[in-house]
C-alpha positions, 0 to 999 in steps of 0.5 A: 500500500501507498505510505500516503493511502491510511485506511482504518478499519473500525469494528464494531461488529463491523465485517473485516473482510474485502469491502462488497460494493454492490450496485444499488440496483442489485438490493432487494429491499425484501430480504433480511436486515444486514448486521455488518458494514464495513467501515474505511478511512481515506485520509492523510495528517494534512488536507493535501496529503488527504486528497493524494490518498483519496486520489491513490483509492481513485487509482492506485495505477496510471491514468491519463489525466490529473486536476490541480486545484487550490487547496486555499479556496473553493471558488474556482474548483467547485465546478471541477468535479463534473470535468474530472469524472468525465476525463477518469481524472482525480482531483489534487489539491496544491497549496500557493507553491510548489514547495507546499504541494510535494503531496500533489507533485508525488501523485503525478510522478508516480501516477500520470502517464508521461503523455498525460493531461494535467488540468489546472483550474484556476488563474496564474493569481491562485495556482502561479506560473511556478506550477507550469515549469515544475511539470514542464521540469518533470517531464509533463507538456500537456498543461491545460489551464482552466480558468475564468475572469472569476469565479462564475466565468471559471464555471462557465469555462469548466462546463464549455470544456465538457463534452459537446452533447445535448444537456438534459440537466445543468445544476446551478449553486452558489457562488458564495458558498461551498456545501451546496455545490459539493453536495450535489457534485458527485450525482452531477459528474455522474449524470455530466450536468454541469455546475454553474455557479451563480451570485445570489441575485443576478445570471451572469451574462455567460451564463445566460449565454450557455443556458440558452445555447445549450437549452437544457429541460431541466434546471436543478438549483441547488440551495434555498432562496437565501443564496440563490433567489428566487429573481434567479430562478424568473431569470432562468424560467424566462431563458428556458421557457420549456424547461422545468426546474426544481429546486433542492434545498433544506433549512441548513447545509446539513438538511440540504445535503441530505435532500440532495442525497435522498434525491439522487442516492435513496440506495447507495453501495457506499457513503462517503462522510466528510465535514461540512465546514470545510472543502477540501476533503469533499471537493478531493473526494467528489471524483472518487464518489462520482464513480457510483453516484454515491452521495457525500454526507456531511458531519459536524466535526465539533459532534460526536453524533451525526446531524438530525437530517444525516441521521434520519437518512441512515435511519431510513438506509435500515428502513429500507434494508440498505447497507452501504459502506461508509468511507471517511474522507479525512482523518479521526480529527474531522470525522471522529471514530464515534462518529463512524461507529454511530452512523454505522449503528444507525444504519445497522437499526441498533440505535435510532436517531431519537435514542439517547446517545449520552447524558453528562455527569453534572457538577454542582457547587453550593454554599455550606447549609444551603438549599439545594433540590437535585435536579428532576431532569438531566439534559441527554444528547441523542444520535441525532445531536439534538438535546432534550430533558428526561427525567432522571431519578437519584439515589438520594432524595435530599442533598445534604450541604451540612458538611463542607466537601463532595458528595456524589449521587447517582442517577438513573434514566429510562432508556439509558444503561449508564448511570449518571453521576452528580458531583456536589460540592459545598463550599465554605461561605464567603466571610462576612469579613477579612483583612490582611496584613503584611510582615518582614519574614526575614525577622524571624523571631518576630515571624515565629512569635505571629505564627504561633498567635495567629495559629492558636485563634485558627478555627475559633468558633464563637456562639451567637452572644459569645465574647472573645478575648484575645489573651484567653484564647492566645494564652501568655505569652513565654518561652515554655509556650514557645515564643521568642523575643523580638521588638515589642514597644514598652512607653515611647520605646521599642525594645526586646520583650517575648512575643514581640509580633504579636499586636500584629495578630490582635490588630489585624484580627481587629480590622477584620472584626470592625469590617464585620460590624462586631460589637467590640468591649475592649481595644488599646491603641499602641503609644508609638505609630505601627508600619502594618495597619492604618493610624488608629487602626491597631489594637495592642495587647499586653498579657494580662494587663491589656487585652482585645474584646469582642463580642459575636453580636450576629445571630449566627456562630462565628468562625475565625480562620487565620491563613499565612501565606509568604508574607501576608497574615489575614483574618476571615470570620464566617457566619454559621449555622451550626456548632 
């Protein structure tokens, strides 16, 4: 095998033999439901190496004919895919130099005959001259370039290019937008309907000039009134007078994909998946498709489950006991392996797109003591990406939120096999007060001395009513209680005295406690000013002669936290329900 071809084969009761690509004219609606698909990946680590592996699956030999479009923009090649099918030709794409399209330049040398044709479409603006010469370097004379004064002229010249025969159908789609025109590219290539692309409001003039030339009696206008209007549609009816036309659309590219694919592929032998928010692996892979008129069914890469309208069209797949092959067209990053095995499980009738295909665990936060009511439903996602609200019963009927942590409950729902999970966190209130201060770590008695203090009033729980005395609850202040002398200030002096640091407890633990509107009994300002609080913002304390007092004047039992954290010591006092 090609190092650029990587084929995945998922299983999940998934046959692994040689994929059977029967015709879809040879399915007997009649016989037994299959219970095997098989499931292939076409794809490369970038879009350009994608495309040479899809164009290794289109032919894997020689051929006689390559086409080079852009890999940057779908404007010029959208029409391509009609000219490619019809000279056997896959589609490669280049990236805005020969250095970045090694991918491309690798398929033709080991693939296209040295008499071969290479079709580049696109002006000298979009694939530079440096394309003609790298070929003419390899050994390629026949360069034929395709290209327009825009877009719409591009599309006009690629269907010019087509084979001179009578025109039953021609397609016309946005100029604008890709989805639309790559949906219906593979049945168009098919069938040899040219792609014209149109602006939303107004026939070009060459375009005019080609419908009435050609006269076809039929007109396919592939996309809703939003990008090709109705005024187009009068345009092309007053052309073609005899000419019926019909217009292919849905409410989204998704929808209007699949209208697209039940119109033309109600049995296909095999569905191609690809994103619907880019185009490069669509417009690579709309050669490959062409071949049996297979539709291009478009995914939501950012979902795991398939879109409502993919969903529904797998579903009717099983109704009518149709069992394509499924192809990816690019790797697990634009359609996921759960992707695959889901549109493979609905086309197989084991799941519906109204089943549920998950429900996410929840998480939940709450306030210590707060109400909280586990919650009657849980939102699930089902097959068809769409998301409803099931009920959901628990395994507790009342949450509790006594106790600070995580609690998990679990759920149930009708239809779903897993159990749900719900993380409930309670947290501590938020304090009804805090204040911080800084110190100079580097004094490190005086460091010790507030670490001590402040550690012995850490968890403090005050009664409603209660009174709180810093020298009660720090206790004195001596070496056998483990504190160190450091500056402590006696009269208008500083000097060594044990627990020096200490006032610097008691006052920030009085700012915290003023914050908090607490009723305070007793507080000593210091005789000389001090660097860590305000001017007549601080409380000294000397054992046991003066001391900090305040009472718990809520209704609520007061928590005192003290945290120390580099050189900042803060207060927080929470409000509680309960002892």
């Amino acid at each position: 095998m090609n190092k650029n071809i990587l084929v995945l084969i998922l299983c999940c009761g998934i046959f692994l033999g040689t994929p059977s690509f029967a015709a879809a004219d040879n399915l007997d609606p009649a016989s037994s439901p299959p219970s095997i698909i098989n499931v292939n990946r076409i794809f490369g680590q970038t879009k350009y190496e994608t495309a040479k592996a899809i164009s290794e699956s289109y032919s894997a030999g020689k051929v006689k004919c390559v086409f080079l479009a852009t890999g940057e923009d779908f404007a010029d090649a959208l029409s391509a895919s009609v000219l490619a099918y019809e000279k056997k030709a896959p589609i490669l794409l280049v990236d805005t130099s020969v250095a970045g399209s090694k991918d491309a330049f690798s398929y033709i040398a080991e693939h296209l005959e040295s008499a071969g044709t290479v079709y580049i479409i696109g002006g000298r603006g979009i694939i530079g001259q440096e394309f003609d010469a790298k070929l003419n370097d390899l050994g390629f004379q026949n360069v034929v370039r395709i290209a327009g004064m825009d877009r719409y002229d591009t599309s006009y010249m690629i269907a010019a290019s087509l084979q001179d025969e009578p025109l039953s159908t021609v397609v016309i789609s946005s100029g604008e937008q890709y989805p639309d025109a790559l949906s219906i590219s593979s049945f168009a290539a098919n069938k040899g309907w040219p792609i014209l692309l149109s602006p939303y409001d107004a026939l070009p003039r060459e375009m005019e000039n080609f419908l009435q030339e050609k006269k076809p009696s039929k007109v396919i206008i592939a996309g809703g009134t939003g990008i090709i209007s109705d005024h187009i549609k009068s345009q092309i009816s007053g052309l073609l007078p005899q000419a019926s036309i019909q217009r292919l659309t849905g409410q989204s590219r998704f929808d209007t994909n699949v209208v697209i694919a039940e119109t033309f592929a109600p049995n296909p032998a095999t569905v191609y998946l690809a994103t619907g928010y880019s185009f490069a692996d669509a417009l690579a892979g709309s050669a490959l498709a062409a071949e049996q008129r297979n539709p291009i069914i478009f995914i939501d890469p950012a979902e795991q489950t398939l879109p409502e309208s993919a969903a529904s069209y797998f579903e009717r797949l099983y109704d009518n006991k149709v069992c394509p092959n499924l192809v990816s067209l690019g790797g697990s990053g634009v359609v996921s392996d759960d992707v695959m095995k889901n549109s493979s499980d609905l086309i197989l009738g084991k799941v519906k797109g109204t089943s549920i295909y998950s429900i996410s665990d929840i998480t939940a936060a709450v306030t210590q003591n707060e109400s909280y009511s586990l919650p009657a439903t849980v939102q699930a996602k089902l097959y068809n990406s769409e998301t409803i609200d099931l009920p959901v019963q628990w395994n507790s009927k009342v949450a509790n939120t006594s106790k600070v942590g995580s609690n998990v409950y679990e759920g149930t729902v009708n239809g779903y096999g897993k159990i749900i999970k719900l993380t409930l966190t309670v947290k501590e209130p938020m304090p009804i007060a805090q204040y911080s201060t800084q110190f100079d770590a580097t004094l490190v008695n005086r460091t010790e001395n507030l670490c001590l203090a402040a550690k012995a009033l850490n968890g403090k729980l005050l009664a409603p009513g209660e009174r709180f005395s810093f020298n009660k609850s720090v206790g004195e202040r001596t070496a056998e209680a483990g504190y160190k002398e450091a500056l402590i200030i006696e009269g208008n002096t500083f000097t060594p005295g044990l627990g020096g640091g200490v006032c610097q407890v008691s006052s920030t633990l009085y700012n915290a406690v003023v914050l908090a509107h607490l009723e305070v009994l007793e507080r000593h300002p210091h005789t000389l000013p001090v660097g860590y609080v305000p001017s007549g913002q601080d409380a000294t304390v000397a054992y046991p002669v003066l001391d900090f007092k305040f009472r718990n004047s809520t209704d609520s039992y007061l928590l005192i936290r003290s945290l120390i954290e580099g050189n900042t010591l803060t207060f927080q006092l929470y409000k509680k329900t309960g002892n």
